[in-house]
Short mmCIF file of the C-alpha atoms (twelve columns), coordinates in Angstrom:
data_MODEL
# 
_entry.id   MODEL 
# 
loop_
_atom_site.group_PDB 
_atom_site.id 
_atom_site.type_symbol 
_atom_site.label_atom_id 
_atom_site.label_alt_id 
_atom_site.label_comp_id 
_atom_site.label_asym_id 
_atom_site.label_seq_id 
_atom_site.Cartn_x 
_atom_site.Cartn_y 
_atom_site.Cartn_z 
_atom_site.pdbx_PDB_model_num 
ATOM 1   C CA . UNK A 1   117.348 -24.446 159.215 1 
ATOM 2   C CA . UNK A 2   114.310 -22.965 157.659 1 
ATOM 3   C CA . UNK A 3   116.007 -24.064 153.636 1 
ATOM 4   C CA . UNK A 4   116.619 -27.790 155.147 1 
ATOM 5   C CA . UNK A 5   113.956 -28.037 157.147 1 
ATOM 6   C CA . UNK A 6   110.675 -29.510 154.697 1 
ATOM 7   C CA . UNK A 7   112.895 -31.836 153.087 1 
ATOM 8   C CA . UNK A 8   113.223 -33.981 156.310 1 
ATOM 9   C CA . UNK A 9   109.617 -33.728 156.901 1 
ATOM 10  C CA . UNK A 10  108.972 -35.048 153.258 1 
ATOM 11  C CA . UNK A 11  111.958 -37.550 154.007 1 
ATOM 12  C CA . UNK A 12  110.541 -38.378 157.367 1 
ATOM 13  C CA . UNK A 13  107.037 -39.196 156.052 1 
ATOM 14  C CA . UNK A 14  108.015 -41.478 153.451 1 
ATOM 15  C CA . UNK A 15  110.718 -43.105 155.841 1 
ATOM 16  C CA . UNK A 16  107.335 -43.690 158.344 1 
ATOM 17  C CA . UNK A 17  105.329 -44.753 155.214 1 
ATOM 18  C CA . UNK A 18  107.889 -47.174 154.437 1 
ATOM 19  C CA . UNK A 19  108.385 -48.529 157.801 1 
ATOM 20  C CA . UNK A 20  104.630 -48.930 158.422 1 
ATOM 21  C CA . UNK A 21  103.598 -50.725 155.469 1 
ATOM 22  C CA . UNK A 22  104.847 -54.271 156.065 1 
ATOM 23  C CA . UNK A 23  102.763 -53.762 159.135 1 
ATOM 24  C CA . UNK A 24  99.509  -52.523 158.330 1 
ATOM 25  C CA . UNK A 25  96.632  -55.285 157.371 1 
ATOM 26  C CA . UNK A 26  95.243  -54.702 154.008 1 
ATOM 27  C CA . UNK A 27  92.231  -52.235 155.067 1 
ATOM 28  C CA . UNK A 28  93.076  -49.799 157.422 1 
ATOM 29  C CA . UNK A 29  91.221  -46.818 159.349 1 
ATOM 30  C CA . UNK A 30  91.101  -43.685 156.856 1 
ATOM 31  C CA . UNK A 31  88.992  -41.014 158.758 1 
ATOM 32  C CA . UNK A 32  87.210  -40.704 162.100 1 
ATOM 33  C CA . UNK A 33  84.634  -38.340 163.679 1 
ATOM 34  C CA . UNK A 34  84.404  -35.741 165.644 1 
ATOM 35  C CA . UNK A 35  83.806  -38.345 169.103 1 
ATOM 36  C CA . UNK A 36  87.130  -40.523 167.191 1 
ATOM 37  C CA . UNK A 37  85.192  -43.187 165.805 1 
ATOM 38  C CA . UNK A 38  86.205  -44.651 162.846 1 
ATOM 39  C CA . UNK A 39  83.774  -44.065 159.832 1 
ATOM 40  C CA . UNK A 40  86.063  -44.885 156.822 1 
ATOM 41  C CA . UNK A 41  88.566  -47.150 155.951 1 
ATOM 42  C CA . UNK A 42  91.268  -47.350 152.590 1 
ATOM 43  C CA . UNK A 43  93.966  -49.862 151.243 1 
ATOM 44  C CA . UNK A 44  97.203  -49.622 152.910 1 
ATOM 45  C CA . UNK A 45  98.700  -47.833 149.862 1 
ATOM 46  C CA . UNK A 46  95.993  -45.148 149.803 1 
ATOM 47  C CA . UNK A 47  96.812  -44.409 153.155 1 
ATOM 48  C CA . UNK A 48  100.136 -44.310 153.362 1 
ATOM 49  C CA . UNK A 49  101.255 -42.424 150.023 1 
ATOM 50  C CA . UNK A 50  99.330  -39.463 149.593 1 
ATOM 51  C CA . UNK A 51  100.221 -37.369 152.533 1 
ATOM 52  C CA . UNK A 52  104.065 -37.096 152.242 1 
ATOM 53  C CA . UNK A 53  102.873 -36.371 148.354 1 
ATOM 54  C CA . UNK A 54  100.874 -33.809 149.709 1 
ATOM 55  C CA . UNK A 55  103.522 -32.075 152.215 1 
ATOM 56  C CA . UNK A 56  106.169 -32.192 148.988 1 
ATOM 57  C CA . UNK A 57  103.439 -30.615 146.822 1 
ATOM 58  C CA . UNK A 58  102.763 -28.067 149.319 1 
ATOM 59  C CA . UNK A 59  106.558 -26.986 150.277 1 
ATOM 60  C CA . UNK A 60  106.888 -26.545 146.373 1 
ATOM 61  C CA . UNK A 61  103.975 -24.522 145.802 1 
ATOM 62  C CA . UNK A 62  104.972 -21.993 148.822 1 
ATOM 63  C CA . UNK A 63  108.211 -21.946 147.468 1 
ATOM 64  C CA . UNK A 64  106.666 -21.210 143.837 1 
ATOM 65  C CA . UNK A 65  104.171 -18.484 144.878 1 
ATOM 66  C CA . UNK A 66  106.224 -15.351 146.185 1 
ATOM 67  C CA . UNK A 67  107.867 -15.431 142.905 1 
ATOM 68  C CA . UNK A 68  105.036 -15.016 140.427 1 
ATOM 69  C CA . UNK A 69  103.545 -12.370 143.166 1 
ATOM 70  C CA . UNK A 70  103.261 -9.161  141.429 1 
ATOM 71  C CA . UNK A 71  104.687 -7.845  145.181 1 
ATOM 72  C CA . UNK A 72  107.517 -10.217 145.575 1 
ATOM 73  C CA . UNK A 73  109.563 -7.205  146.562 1 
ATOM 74  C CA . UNK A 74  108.125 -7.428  149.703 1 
ATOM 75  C CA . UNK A 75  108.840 -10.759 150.409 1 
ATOM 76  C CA . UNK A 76  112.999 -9.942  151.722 1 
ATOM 77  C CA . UNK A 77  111.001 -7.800  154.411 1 
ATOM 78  C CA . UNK A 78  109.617 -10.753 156.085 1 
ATOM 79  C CA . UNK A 79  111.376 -13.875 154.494 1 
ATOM 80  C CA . UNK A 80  112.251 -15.010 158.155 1 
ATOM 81  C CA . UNK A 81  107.959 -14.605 158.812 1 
ATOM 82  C CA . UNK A 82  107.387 -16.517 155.741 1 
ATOM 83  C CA . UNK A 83  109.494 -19.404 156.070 1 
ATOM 84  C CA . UNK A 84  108.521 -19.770 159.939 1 
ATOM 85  C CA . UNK A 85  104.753 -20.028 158.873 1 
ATOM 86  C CA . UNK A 86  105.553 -22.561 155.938 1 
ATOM 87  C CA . UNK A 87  107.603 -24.961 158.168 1 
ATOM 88  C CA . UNK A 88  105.174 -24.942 160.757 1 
ATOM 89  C CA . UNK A 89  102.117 -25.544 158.467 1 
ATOM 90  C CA . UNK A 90  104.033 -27.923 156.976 1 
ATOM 91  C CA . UNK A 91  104.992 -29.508 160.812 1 
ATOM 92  C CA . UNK A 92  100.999 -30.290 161.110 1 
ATOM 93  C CA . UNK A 93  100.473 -32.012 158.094 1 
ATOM 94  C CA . UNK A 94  103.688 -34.346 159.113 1 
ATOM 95  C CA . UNK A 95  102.006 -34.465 162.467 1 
ATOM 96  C CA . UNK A 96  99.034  -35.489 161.676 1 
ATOM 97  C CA . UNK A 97  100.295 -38.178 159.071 1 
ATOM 98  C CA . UNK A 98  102.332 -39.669 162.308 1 
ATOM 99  C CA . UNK A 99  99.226  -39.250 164.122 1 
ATOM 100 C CA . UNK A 100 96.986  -41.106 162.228 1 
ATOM 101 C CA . UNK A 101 99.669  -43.848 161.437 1 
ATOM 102 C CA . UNK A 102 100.295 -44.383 164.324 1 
ATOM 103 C CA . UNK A 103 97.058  -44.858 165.179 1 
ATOM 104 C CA . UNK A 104 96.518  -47.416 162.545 1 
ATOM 105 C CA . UNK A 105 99.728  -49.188 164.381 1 
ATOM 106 C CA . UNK A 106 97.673  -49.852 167.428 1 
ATOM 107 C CA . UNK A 107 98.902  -46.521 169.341 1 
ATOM 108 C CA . UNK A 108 96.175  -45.556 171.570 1 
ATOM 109 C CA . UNK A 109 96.710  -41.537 170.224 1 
ATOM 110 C CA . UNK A 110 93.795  -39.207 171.163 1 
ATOM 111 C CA . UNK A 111 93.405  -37.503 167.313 1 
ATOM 112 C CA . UNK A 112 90.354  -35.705 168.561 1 
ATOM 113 C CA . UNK A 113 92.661  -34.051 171.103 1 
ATOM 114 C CA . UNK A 114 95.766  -34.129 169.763 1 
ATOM 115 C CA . UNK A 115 95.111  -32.602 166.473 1 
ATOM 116 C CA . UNK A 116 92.926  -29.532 167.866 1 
ATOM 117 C CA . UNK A 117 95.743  -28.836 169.957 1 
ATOM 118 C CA . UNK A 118 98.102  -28.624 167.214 1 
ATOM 119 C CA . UNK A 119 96.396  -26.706 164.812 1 
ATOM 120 C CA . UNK A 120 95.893  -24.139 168.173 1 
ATOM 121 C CA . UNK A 121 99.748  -23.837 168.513 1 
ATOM 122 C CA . UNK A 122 99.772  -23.232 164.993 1 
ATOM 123 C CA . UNK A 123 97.374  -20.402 165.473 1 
ATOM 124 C CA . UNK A 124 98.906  -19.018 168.314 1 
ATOM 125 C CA . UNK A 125 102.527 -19.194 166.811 1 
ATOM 126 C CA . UNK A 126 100.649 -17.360 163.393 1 
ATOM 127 C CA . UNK A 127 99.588  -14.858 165.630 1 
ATOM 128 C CA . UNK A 128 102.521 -13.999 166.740 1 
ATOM 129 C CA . UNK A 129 104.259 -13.615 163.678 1 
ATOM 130 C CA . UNK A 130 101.181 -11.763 161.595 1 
ATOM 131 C CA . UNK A 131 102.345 -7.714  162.562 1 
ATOM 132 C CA . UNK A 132 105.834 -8.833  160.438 1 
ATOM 133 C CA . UNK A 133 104.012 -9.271  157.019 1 
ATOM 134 C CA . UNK A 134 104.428 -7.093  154.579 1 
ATOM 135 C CA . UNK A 135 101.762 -6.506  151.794 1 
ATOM 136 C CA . UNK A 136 101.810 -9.135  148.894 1 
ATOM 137 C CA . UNK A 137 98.961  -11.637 147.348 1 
ATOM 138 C CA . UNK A 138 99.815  -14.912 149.359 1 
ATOM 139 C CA . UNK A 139 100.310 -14.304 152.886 1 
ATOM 140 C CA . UNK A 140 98.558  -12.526 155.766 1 
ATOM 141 C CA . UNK A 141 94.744  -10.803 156.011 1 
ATOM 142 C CA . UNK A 142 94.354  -10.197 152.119 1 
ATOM 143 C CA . UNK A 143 91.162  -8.677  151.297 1 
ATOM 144 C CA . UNK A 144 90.366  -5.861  149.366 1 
ATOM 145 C CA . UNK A 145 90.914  -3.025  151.724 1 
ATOM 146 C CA . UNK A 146 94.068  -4.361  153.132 1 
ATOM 147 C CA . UNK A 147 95.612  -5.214  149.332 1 
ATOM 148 C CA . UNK A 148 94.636  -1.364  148.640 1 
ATOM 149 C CA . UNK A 149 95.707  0.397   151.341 1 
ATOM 150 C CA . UNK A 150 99.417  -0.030  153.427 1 
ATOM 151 C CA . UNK A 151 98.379  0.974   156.370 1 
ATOM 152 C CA . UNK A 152 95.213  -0.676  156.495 1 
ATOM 153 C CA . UNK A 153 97.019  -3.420  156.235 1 
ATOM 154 C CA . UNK A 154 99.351  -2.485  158.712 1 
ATOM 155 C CA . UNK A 155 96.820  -2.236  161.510 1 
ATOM 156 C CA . UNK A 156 94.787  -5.374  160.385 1 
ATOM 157 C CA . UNK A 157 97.654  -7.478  160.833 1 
ATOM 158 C CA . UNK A 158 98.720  -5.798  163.970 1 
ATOM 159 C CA . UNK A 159 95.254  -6.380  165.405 1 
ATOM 160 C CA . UNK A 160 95.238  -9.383  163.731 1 
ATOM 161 C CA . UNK A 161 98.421  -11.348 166.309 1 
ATOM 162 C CA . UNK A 162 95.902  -10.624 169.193 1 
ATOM 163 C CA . UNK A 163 92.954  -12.627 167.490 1 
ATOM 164 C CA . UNK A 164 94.847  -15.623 165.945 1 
ATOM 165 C CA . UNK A 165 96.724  -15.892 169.621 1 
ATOM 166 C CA . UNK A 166 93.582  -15.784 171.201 1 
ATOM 167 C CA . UNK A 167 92.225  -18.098 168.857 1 
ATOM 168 C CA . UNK A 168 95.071  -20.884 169.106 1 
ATOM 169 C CA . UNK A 169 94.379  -20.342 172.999 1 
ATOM 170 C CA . UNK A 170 90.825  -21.248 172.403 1 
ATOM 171 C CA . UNK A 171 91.534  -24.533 170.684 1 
ATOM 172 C CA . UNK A 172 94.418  -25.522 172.784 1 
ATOM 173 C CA . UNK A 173 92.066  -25.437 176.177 1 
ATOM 174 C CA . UNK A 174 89.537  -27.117 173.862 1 
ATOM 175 C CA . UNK A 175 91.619  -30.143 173.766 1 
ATOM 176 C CA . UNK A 176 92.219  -30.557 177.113 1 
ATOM 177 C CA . UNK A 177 88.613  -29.730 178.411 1 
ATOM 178 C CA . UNK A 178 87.006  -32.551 176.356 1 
ATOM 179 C CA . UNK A 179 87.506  -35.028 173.164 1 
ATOM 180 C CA . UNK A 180 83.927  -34.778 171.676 1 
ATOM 181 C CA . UNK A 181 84.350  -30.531 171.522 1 
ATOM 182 C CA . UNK A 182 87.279  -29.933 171.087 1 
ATOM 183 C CA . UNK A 183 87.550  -30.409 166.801 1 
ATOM 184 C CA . UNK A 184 84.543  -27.951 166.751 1 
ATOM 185 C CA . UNK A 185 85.854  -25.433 168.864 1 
ATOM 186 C CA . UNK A 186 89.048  -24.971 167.562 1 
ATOM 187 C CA . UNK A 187 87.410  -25.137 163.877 1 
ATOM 188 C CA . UNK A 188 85.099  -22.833 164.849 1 
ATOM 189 C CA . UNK A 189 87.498  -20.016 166.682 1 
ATOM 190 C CA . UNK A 190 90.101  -20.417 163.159 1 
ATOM 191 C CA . UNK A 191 86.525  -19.675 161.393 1 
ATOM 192 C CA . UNK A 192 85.357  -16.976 163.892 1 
ATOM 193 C CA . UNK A 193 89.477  -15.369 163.755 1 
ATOM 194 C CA . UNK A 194 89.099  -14.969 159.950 1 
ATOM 195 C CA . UNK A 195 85.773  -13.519 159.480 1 
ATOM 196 C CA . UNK A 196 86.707  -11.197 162.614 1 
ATOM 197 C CA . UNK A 197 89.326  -9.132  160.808 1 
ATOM 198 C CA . UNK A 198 87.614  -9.332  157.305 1 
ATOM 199 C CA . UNK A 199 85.322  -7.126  158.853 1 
ATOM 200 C CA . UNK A 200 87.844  -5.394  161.308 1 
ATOM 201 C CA . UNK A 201 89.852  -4.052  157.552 1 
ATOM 202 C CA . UNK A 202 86.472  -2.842  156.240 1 
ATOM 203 C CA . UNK A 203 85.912  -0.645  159.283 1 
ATOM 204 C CA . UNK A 204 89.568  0.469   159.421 1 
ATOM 205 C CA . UNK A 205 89.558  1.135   155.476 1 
ATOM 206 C CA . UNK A 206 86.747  3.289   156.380 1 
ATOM 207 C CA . UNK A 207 88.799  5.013   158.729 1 
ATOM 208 C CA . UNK A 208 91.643  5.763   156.798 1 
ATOM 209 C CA . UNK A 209 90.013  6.993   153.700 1 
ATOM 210 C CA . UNK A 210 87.706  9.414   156.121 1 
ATOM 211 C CA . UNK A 211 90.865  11.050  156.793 1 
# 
């Protein structure tokens, strides 16, 4: 499924984009606020065509990178890992692109809720996938301790599944406790989860290296 699986996201975008044209009016709703008020608005054209461009730009480009990564040898070790994290990043974006068409349609969809809650599944499904990675430039916790150091980046990323989990959690509450929070929060714990084990590999690189 995973080889299949973009191309009918990029075919179902453009198949969405196609059928929601001829029903649009000329000036739609572009962007809204954290509280879901509208604060931007773009041609139908500009609306519609650069997010499946987007999602087929992006599924090339993570197809591209493991093989220009000086590590690509890794990449058979967690392929499965990779692919799984690709499709479902890829999954948002289409998401959100149904999302927000839809509610330039006239659906009455709750973006401020639904989106947070999305982007926490992400995290929590992330999480639970981060111990398989395997060293390499693209993917994972890559700082400078982990990139150095296998088993530093062994135990970030295993310590790492905990945080992003807990994380997703985090923003998946968010959007049921309330619409005006819940963007914040869940930008705020993805923010909090990163910074968390960029310091968490400097202290165990500091361990490992003191043995």
């Amino acid at each position: 499924m995973r080889k299949w699986y973009p191309a009918l996201l990029v075919a179902l975008t453009i198949a969405l984009g196609i059928y929601a044209y001829p029903r649009l009016p000329d000036r739609v709703p572009a962007h809204w606020n954290v509280h879901g008020v509208v604060n931007r608005y773009t041609s139908r054209t500009f609306f519609l065509v650069p997010l499946p461009l987007f999602v087929l730009a992006l599924w090339g480009l993570l197809r591209v990178l493991p093989r220009i990564d000086p590590w690509r040898e890794n990449y058979p070790k967690f392929q499965g890992t990779y692919d799984l994290v690709v499709n479902c990043a890829l999954t948002v974006i289409a998401l959100a692109d149904v999302a927000v068409v839809g509610r330039a349609l006239g659906s009455p969809v709750p973006l401020d809720r639904v989106m947070p809650g999305v982007v926490g599944v992400l995290l929590v499904i992330i999480g639970n996938v981060m111990p398989r990675a395997r060293p390499n430039f693209w993917f994972g916790i890559r700082t400078p301790w982990t990139l150095t150091n296998p088993r530093v980046w062994e135990r970030t990323h295993r310590f790492a599944g905990y945080v992003f989990v807990l994380a997703g959690v985090v923003g998946i509450l968010s959007a049921f406790v309330g619409a005006s929070i819940a963007p914040r929060t869940v930008g705020i714990a993805a923010v909090a989860a990163a910074l968390i084990m960029l310091i968490y590999s400097y202290f165990v690189w500091r361990q490992e290296i003191s043995k």
